[in-house]
Structures are given as structure tokens and as C-alpha cells.
MDAnalysis code that builds the backbone (N, CA, C; Angstrom):
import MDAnalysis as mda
import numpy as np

u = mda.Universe.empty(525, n_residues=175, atom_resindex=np.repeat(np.arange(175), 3), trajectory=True)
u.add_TopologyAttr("name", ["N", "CA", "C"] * 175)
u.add_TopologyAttr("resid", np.arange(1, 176))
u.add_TopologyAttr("resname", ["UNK", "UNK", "UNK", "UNK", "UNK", "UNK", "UNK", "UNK", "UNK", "UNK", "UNK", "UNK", "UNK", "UNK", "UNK", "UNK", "UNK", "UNK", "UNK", "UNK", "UNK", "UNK", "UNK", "UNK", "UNK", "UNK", "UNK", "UNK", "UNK", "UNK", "UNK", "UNK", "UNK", "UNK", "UNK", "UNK", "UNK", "UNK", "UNK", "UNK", "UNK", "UNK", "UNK", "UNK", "UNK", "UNK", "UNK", "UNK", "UNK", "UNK", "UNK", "UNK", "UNK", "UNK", "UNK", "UNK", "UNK", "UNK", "UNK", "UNK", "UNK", "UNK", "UNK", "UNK", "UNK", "UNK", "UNK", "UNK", "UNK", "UNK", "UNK", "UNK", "UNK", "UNK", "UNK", "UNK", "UNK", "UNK", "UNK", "UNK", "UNK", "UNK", "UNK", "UNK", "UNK", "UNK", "UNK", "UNK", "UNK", "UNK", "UNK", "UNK", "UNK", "UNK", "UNK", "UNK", "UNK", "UNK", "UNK", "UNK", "UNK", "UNK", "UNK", "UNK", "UNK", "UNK", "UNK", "UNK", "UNK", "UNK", "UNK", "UNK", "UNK", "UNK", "UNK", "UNK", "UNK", "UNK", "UNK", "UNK", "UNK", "UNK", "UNK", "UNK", "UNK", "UNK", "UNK", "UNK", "UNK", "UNK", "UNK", "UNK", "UNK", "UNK", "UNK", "UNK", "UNK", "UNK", "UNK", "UNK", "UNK", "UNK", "UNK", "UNK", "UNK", "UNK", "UNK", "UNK", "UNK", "UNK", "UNK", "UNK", "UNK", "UNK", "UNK", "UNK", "UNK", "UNK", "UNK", "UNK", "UNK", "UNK", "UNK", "UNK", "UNK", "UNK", "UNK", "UNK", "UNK", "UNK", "UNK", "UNK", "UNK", "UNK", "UNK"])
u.atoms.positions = np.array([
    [124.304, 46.143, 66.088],
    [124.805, 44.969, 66.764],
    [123.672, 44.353, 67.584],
    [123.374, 42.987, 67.137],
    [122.533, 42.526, 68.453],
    [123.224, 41.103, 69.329],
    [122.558, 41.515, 70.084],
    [123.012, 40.645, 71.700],
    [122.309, 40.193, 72.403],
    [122.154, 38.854, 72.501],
    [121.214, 37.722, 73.698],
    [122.063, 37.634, 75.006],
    [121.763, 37.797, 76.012],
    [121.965, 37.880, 77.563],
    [120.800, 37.357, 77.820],
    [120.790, 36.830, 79.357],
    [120.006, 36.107, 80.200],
    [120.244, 37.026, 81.740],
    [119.539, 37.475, 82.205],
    [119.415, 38.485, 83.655],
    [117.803, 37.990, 84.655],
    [118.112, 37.596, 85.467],
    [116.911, 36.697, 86.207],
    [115.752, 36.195, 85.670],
    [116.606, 35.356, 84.922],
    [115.357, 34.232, 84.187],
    [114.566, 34.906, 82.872],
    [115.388, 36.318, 82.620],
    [114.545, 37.100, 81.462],
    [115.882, 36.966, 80.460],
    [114.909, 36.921, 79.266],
    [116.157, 36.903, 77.999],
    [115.702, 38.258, 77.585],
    [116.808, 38.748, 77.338],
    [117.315, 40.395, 77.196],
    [118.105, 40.700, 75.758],
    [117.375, 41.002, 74.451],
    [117.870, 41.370, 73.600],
    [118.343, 43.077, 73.301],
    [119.674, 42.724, 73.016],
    [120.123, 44.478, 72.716],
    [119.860, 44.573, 71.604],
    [119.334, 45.692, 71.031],
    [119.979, 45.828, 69.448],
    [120.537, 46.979, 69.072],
    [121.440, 47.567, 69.286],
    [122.492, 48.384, 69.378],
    [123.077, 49.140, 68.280],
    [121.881, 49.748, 68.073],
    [122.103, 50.815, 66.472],
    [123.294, 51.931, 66.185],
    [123.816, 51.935, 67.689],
    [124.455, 53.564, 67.864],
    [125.973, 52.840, 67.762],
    [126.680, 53.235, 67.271],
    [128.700, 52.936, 67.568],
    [129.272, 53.138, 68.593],
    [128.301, 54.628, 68.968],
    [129.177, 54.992, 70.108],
    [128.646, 54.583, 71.213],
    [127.841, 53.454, 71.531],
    [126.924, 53.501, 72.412],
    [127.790, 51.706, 72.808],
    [127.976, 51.823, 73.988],
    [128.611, 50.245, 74.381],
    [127.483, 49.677, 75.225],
    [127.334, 48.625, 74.515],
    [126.544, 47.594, 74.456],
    [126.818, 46.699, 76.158],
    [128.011, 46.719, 76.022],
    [128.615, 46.490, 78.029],
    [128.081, 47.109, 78.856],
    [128.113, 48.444, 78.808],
    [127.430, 49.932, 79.254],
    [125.666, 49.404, 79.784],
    [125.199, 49.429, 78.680],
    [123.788, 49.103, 78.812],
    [123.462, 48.003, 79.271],
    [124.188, 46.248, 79.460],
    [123.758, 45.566, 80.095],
    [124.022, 45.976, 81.761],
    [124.966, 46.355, 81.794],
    [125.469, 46.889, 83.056],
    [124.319, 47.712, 83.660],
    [124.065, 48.780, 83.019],
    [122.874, 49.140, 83.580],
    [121.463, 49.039, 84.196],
    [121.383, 48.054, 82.879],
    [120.189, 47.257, 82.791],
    [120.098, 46.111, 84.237],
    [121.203, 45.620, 84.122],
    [121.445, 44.563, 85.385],
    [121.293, 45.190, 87.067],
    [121.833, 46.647, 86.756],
    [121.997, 47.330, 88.331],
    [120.541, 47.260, 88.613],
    [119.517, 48.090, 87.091],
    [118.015, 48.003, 87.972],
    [117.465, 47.273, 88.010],
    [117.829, 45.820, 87.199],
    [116.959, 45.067, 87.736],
    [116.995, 44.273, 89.579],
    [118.367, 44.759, 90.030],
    [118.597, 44.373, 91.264],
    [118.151, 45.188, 92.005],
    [117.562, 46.638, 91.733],
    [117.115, 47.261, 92.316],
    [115.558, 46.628, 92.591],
    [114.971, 46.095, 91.319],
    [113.836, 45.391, 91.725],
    [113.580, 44.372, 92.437],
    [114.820, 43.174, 92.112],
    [114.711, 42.272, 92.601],
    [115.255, 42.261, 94.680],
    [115.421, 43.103, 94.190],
    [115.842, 43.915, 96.367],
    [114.484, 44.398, 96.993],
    [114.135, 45.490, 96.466],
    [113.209, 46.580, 97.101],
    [111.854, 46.140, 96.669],
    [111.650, 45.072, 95.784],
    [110.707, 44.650, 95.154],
    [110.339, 43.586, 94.461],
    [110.768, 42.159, 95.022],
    [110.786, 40.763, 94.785],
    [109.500, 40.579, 94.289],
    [108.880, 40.792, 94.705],
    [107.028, 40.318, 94.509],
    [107.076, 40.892, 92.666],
    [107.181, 41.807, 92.762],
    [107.360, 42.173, 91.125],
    [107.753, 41.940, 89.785],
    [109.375, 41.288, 90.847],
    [110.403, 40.707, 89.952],
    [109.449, 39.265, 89.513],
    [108.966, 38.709, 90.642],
    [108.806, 37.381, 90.150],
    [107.277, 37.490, 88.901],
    [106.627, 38.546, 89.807],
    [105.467, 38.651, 88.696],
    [105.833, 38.599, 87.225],
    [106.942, 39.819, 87.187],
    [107.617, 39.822, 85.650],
    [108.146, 39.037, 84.848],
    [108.530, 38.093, 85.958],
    [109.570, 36.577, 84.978],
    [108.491, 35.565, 84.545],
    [107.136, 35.681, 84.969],
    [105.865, 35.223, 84.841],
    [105.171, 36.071, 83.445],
    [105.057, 37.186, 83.220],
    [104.224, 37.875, 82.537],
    [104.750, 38.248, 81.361],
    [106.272, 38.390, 81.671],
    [107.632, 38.792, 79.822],
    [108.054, 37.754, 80.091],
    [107.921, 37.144, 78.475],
    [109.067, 36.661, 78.054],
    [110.609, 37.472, 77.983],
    [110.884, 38.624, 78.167],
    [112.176, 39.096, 77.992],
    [112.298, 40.600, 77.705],
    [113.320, 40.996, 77.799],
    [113.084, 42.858, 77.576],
    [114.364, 42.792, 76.477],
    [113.589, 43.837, 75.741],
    [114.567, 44.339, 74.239],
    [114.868, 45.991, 74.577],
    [116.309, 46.264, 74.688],
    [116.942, 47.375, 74.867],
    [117.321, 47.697, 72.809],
    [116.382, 49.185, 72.817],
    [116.951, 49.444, 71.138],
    [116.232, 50.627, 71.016],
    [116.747, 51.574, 70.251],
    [115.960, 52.575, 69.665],
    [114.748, 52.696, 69.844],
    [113.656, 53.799, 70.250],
    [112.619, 53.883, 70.249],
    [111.999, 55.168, 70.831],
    [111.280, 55.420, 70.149],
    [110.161, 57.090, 70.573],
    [110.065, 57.556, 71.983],
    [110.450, 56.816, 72.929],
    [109.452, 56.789, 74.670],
    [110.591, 55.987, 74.819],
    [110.438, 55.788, 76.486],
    [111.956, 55.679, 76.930],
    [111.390, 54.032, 77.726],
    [109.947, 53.677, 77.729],
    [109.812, 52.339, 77.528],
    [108.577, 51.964, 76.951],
    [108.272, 50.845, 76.759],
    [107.123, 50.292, 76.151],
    [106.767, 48.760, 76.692],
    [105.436, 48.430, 76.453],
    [104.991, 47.084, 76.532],
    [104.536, 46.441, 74.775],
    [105.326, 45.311, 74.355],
    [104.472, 44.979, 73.239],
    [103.799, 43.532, 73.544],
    [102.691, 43.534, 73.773],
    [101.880, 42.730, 74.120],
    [101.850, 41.533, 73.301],
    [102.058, 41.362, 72.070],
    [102.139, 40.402, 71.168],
    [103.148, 39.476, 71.614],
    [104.622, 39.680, 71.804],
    [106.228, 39.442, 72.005],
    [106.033, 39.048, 73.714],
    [104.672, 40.091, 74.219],
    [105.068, 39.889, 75.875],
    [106.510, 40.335, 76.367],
    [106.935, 41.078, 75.426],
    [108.501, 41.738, 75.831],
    [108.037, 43.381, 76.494],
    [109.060, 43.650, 77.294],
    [109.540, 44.860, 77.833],
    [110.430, 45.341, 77.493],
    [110.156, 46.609, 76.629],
    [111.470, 47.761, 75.590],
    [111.916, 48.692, 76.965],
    [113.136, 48.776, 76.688],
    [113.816, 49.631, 77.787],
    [114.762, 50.598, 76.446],
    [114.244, 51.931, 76.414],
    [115.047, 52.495, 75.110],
    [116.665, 52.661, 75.533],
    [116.806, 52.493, 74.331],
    [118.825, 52.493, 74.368],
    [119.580, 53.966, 74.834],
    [119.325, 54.224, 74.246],
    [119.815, 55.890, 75.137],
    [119.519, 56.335, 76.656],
    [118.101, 56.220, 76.474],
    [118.109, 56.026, 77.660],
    [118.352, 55.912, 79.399],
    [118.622, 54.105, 78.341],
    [119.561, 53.307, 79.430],
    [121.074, 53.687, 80.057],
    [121.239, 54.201, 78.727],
    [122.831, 54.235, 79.206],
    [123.389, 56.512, 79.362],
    [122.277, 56.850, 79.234],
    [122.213, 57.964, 79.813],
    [122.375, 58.335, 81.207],
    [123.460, 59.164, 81.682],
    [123.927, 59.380, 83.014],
    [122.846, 60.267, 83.647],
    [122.352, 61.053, 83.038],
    [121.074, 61.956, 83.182],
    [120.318, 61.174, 84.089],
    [119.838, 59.932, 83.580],
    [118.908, 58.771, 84.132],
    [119.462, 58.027, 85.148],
    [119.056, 58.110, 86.695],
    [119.220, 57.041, 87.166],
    [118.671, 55.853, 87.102],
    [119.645, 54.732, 88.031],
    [118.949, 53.748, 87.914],
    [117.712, 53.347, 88.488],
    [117.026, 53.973, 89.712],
    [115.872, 54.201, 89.939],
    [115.193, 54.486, 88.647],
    [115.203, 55.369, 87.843],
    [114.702, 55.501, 86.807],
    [114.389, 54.855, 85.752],
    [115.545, 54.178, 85.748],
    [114.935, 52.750, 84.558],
    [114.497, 51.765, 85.039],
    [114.752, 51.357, 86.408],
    [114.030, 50.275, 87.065],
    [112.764, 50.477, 86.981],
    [112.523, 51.838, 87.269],
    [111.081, 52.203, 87.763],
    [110.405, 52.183, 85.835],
    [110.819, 52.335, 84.913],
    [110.097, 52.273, 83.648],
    [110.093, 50.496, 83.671],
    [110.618, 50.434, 84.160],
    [110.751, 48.737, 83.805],
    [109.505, 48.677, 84.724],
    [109.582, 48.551, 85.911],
    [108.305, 48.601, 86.588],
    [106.613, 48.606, 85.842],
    [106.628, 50.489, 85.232],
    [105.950, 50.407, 84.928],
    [105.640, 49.221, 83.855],
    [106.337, 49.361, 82.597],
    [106.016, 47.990, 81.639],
    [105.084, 46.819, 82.069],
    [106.484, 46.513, 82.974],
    [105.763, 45.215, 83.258],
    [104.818, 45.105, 83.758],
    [103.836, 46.406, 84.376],
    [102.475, 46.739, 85.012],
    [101.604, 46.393, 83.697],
    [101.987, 47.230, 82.795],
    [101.173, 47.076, 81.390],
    [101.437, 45.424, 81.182],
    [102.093, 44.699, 81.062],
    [102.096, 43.473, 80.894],
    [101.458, 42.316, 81.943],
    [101.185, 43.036, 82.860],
    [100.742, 41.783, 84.194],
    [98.719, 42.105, 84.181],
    [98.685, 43.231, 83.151],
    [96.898, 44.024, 82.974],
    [96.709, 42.900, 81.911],
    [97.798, 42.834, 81.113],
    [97.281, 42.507, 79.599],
    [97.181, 40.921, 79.876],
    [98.216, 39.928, 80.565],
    [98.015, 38.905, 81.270],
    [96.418, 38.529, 81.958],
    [95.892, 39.740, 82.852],
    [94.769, 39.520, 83.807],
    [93.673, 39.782, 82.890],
    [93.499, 40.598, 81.914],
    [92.358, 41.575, 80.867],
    [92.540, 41.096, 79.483],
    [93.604, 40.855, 79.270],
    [94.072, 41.524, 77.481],
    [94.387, 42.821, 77.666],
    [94.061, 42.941, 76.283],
    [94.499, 44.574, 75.874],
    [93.425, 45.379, 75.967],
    [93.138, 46.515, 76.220],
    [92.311, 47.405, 76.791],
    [91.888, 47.933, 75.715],
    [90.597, 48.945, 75.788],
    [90.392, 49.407, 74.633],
    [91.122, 51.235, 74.905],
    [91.446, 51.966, 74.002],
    [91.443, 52.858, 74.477],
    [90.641, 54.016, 75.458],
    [89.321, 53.530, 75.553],
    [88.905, 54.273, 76.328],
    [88.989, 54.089, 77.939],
    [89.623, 52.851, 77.978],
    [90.771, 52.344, 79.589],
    [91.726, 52.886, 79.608],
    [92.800, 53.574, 78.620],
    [94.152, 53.483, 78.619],
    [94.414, 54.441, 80.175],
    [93.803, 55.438, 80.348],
    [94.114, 56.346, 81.052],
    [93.728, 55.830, 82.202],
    [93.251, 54.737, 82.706],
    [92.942, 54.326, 83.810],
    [93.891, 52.807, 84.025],
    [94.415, 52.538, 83.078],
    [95.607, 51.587, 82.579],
    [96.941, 52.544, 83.357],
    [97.348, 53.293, 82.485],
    [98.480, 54.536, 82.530],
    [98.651, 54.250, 83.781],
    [97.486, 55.168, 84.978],
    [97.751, 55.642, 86.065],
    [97.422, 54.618, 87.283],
    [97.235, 52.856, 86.894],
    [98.100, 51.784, 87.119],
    [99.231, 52.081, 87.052],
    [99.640, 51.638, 86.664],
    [101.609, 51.817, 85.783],
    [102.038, 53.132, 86.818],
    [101.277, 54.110, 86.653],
    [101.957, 55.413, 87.852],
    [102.552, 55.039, 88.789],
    [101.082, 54.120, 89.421],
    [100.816, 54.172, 90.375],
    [102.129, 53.322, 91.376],
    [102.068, 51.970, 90.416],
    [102.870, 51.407, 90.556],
    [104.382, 51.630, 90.728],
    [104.906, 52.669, 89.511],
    [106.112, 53.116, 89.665],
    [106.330, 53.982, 90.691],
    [104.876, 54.810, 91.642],
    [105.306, 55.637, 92.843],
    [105.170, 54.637, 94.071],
    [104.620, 53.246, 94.378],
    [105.030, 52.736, 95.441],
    [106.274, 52.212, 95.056],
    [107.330, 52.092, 94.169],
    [108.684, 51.365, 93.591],
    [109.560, 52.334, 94.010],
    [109.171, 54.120, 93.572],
    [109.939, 54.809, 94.237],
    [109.981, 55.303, 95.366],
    [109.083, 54.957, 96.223],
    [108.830, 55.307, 97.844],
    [109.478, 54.155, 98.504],
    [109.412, 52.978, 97.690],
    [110.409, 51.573, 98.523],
    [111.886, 52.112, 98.313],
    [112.473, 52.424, 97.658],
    [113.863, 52.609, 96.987],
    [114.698, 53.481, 97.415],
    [115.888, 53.442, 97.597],
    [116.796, 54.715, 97.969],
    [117.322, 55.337, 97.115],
    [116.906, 56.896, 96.884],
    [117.000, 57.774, 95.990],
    [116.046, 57.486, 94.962],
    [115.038, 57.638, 95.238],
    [113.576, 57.335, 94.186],
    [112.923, 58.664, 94.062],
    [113.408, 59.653, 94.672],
    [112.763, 60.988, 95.029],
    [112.129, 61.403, 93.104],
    [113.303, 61.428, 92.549],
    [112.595, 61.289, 90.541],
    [111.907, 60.692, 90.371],
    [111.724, 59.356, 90.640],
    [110.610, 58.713, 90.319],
    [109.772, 58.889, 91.272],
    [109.745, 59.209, 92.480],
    [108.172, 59.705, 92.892],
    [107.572, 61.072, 92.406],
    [108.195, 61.770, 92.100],
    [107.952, 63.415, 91.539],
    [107.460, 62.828, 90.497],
    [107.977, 62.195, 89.253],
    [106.998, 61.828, 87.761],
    [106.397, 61.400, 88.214],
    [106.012, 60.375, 88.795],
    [104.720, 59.332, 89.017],
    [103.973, 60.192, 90.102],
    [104.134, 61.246, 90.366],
    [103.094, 61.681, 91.320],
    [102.402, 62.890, 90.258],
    [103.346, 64.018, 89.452],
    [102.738, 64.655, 88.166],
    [102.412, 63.826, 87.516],
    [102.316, 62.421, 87.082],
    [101.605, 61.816, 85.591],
    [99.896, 61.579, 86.479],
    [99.771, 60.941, 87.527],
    [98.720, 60.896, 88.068],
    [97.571, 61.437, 88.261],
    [98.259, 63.457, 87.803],
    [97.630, 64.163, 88.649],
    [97.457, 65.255, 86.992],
    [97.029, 64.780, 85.989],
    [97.271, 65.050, 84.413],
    [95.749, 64.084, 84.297],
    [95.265, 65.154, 83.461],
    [93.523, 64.587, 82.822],
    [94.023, 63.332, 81.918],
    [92.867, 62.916, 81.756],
    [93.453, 61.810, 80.426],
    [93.910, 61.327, 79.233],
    [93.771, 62.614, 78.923],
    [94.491, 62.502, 77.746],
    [95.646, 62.995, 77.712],
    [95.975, 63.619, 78.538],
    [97.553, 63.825, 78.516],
    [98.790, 62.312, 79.664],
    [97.610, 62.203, 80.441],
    [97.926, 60.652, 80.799],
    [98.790, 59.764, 80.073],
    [97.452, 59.219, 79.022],
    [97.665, 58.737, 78.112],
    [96.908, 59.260, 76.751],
    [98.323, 59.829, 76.102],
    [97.853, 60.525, 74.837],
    [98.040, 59.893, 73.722],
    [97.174, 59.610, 72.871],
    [97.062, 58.990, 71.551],
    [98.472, 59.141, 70.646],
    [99.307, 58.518, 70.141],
    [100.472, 58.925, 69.914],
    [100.867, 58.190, 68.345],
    [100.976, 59.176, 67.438],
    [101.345, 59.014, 66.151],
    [102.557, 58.341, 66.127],
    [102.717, 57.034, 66.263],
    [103.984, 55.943, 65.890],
    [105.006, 56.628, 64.936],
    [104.303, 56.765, 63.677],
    [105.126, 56.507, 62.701],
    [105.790, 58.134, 62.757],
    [105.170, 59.473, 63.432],
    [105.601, 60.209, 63.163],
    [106.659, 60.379, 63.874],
    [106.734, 59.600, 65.602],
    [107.234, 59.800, 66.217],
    [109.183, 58.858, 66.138],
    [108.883, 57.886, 65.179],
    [109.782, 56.774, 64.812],
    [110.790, 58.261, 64.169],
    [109.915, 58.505, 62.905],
    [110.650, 59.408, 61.705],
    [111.420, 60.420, 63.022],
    [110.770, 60.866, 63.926],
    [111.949, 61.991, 64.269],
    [112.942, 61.343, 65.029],
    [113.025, 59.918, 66.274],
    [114.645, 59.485, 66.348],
    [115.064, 59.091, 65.299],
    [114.562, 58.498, 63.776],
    [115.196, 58.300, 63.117],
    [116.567, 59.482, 62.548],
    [115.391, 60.663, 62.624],
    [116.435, 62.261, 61.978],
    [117.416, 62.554, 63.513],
    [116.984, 62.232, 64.614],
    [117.963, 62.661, 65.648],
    [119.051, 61.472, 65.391],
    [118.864, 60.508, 65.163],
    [119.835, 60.018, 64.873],
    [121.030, 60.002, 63.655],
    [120.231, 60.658, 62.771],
    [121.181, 61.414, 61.581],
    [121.712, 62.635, 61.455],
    [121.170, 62.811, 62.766],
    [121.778, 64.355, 62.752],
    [122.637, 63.804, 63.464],
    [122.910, 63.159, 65.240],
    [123.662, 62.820, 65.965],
    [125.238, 62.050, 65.060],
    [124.987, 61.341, 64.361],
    [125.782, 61.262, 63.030],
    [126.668, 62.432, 62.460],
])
């Protein structure tokens, strides 16, 4: 199922592979953190409505991404609507993203031998988001271990296609 919404000036595509997964659910979610940003962290919000064109909630390897081409911000579908995850938590991936998107705005795209000094931008960022926030204590604990990780585990070179093929099988197994 896909779905166009509009949430502070960002167009927000779902694409909603799962049945059991409500598509209500995930804007809902999606909407709480972005008010978490747009509260505890205006300066950001506005950077972001500047730097994405829009965030796509859908299937995917990592629980967010920047695609620099689209200028979109992926917020993965499970994810999102995972109780496991607070909303600090997805705000704060949203955060990061849009860090990767406000570099690629100021630089372009980096070569890999930046990424790890890229990455722990994006950390960095998501640990002053969770030190502003109430109940950010998760997101300052990750963003304070990703920081404190050599570089290549930072940012580790990451086989796409192998990593696609296995939600593809979790999702046939979840089936």
C-alpha cells in the first residue's frame, strides 16, 4: 500500500509492504517524533524542511537512511511502528538522516574515506537531540557507544544487496 501525507512542510511517503502493519500506526508515530523535533529542536526542524524534500517510511536493511539523489529521509517501517522503539528513538534517527543530508547539501557526497568522520557527525548530533529531550537516556547511550567505535565499525562498508536479500527472507518467513 502506498500513501502521500504532508507533516511540517515534508511530504512523507509510506509504502507499506506488511498487512499487518497499519499504515495509521506509523503516521502516528512518525508525526509524535517529528514534534518531538520540532519542540526540543526547531533549528533542525527548519534545517530539514530546507535540505529533504520528504521522508519515505518502507522496508529496509537499517532502521534509517539518507538517499542523497531523492534528498529523502527513510525511516524503516517496522521500526517505526515497533513498541520496542521509542519515539525519542526515531526522532533521533530522523535527526541523524537529516545530518547526512544537511553534509551532502554543504559538501556533496563524501568519499568513503570521510564516512567515519561523516557517521560521528550524525552521532554527534543525535547525542545533543537526546540530552535536549525527555527520556532520551537510549538515544544518548547509542550515540555515545557509536562515537566511541574505530572506523570502521562506525561506519562499516555494507553489502546492500546482501543485506536487502535477508529482510526480504525475514519477511517470508514472518509470513
Amino acid at each position: 500500500m502506498r500513501e502521500e501525507h504532508w507533516l511540517y512542510g515534508l511530504r512523507v511517503r509510506i509504502l507499506n509492504t506488511r498487512p499487518e502493519i497499519d499504515s495509521g500506526q506509523v503516521l502516528t508515530r512518525l508525526a509524535q517524533a517529528l514534534d518531538l523535533i520540532a519542540v526540543y529542536a526547531p533549528r533542525r526542524l527548519r534545517r530539514m524542511q530546507h535540505d529533504l524534500t520528504g521522508i519515505v517510511v518502507r522496508r529496509f536493511p537499517c532502521r534509517g537512511a539518507f538517499f542523497p539523489e531523492e534528498r529523502e529521509c527513510l525511516v524503516e517501517l517496522t521500526f517505526t511502528v515497533n513498541p520496542q522503539h521509542s519515539l525519542a528513538e526515531i526522532a533521533a534517527s530522523i535527526v541523524h538522516e537529516a545530518t547526512h543530508a544537511r553534509i551532502v547539501a554543504w559538501c556533496g557526497t563524501l568519499h568513503q574515506q570521510h564516512r567515519a568522520r561523516e557517521e560521528r557527525l550524525c552521532r554527534r548530533a543525535e547525542l545533543e537531540f537526546g540530552l535536549a529531550i525527555p527520556n532520551g537516556a537510549a538515544v544518548v547511550e547509542r550515540a555515545r557507544v557509536a562515537l566511541q567505535m574505530a572506523d570502521q565499525d562506525v561506519a562499516p562498508v555494507v553489502d546492500w544487496a546482501e543485506a536487502t536479500r535477508r529482510v526480504q527472507s525475514a519477511d517470508i518467513r514472518y509470513r
